[in-house]
MILUMKE-852412 format. One record per residue (C-alpha): residue number from 1; residue in one letter; x, y, z. Coordinates in steps of 0.5 Angstrom, whole numbers, plus 500, padded with zeros to 3 digits. Last residue first. Layout:
N
<node k="NUM" r="A" u="X" v="Y" w="Z"/>
...
END
This chain:
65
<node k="65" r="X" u="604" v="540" w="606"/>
<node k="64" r="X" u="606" v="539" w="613"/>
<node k="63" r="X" u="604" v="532" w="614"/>
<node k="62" r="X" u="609" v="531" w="608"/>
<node k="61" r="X" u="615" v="534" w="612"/>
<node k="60" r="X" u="613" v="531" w="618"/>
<node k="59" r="X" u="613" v="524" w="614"/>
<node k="58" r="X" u="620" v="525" w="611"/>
<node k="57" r="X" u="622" v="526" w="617"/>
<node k="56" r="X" u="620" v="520" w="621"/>
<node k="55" r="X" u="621" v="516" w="616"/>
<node k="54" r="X" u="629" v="519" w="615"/>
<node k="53" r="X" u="629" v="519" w="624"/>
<node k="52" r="X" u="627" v="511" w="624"/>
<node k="51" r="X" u="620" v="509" w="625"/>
<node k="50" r="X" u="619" v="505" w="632"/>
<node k="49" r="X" u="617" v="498" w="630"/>
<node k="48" r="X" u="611" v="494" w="632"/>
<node k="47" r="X" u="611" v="487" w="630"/>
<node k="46" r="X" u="609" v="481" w="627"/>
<node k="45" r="X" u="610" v="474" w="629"/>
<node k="44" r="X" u="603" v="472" w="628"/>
<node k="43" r="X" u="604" v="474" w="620"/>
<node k="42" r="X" u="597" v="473" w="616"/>
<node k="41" r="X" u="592" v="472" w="622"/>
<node k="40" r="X" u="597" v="477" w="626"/>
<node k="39" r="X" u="595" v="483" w="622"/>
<node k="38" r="X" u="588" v="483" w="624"/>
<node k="37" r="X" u="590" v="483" w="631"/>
<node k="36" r="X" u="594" v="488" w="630"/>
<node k="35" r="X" u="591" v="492" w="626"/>
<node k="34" r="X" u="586" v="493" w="632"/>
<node k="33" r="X" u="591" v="494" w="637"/>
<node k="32" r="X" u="596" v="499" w="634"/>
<node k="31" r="X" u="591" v="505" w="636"/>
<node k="30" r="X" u="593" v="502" w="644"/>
<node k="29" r="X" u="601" v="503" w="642"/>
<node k="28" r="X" u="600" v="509" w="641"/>
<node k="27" r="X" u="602" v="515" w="635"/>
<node k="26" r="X" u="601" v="510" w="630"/>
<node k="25" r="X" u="603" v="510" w="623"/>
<node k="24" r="X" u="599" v="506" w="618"/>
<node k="23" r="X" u="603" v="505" w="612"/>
<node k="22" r="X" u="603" v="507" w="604"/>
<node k="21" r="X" u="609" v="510" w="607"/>
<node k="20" r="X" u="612" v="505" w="608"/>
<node k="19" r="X" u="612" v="502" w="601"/>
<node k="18" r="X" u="613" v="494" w="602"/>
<node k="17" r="X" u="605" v="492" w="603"/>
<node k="16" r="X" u="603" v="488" w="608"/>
<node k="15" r="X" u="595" v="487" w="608"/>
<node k="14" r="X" u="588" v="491" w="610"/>
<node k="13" r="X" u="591" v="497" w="614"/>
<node k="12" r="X" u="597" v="499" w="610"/>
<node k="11" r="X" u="601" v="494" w="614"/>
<node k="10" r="X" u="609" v="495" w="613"/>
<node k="9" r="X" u="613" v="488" w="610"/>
<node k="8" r="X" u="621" v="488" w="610"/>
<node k="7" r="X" u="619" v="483" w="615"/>
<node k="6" r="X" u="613" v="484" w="618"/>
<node k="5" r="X" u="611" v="491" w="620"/>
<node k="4" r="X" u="607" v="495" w="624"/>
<node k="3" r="X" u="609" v="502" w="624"/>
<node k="2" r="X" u="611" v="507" w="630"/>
<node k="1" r="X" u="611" v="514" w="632"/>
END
């Protein structure tokens, strides 16, 4: 799982945001390629980061409600 990130910014699809979890998570590196054409007009040094354990956790447990 991974997120699309600038600096301490996370892409929620149309705009970086600083809440992660209003981010897009992605299962692949394909399904980023739409949002990262987008985000690179805003940030060309964007980039692609794994979640850490707490993210990963905190969104499994929301998945499951």
């Amino acid at each position: 799982m991974m997120f699309l990130k600038s600096g301490e910014l996370y892409w929620d699809g149309s705009a970086f945001q600083a809440d992660y979890r209003k981010g897009v998570v992605f299962g692949a590196m394909m399904a980023a390629g739409k949002y990262l054409r987008q985000a690179n007009r805003i940030d060309p040094k964007c980039q692609i980061v794994p979640l850490t354990d707490r993210q990963g956790r905190e969104i499994q447990s929301i998945q499951k409600r």
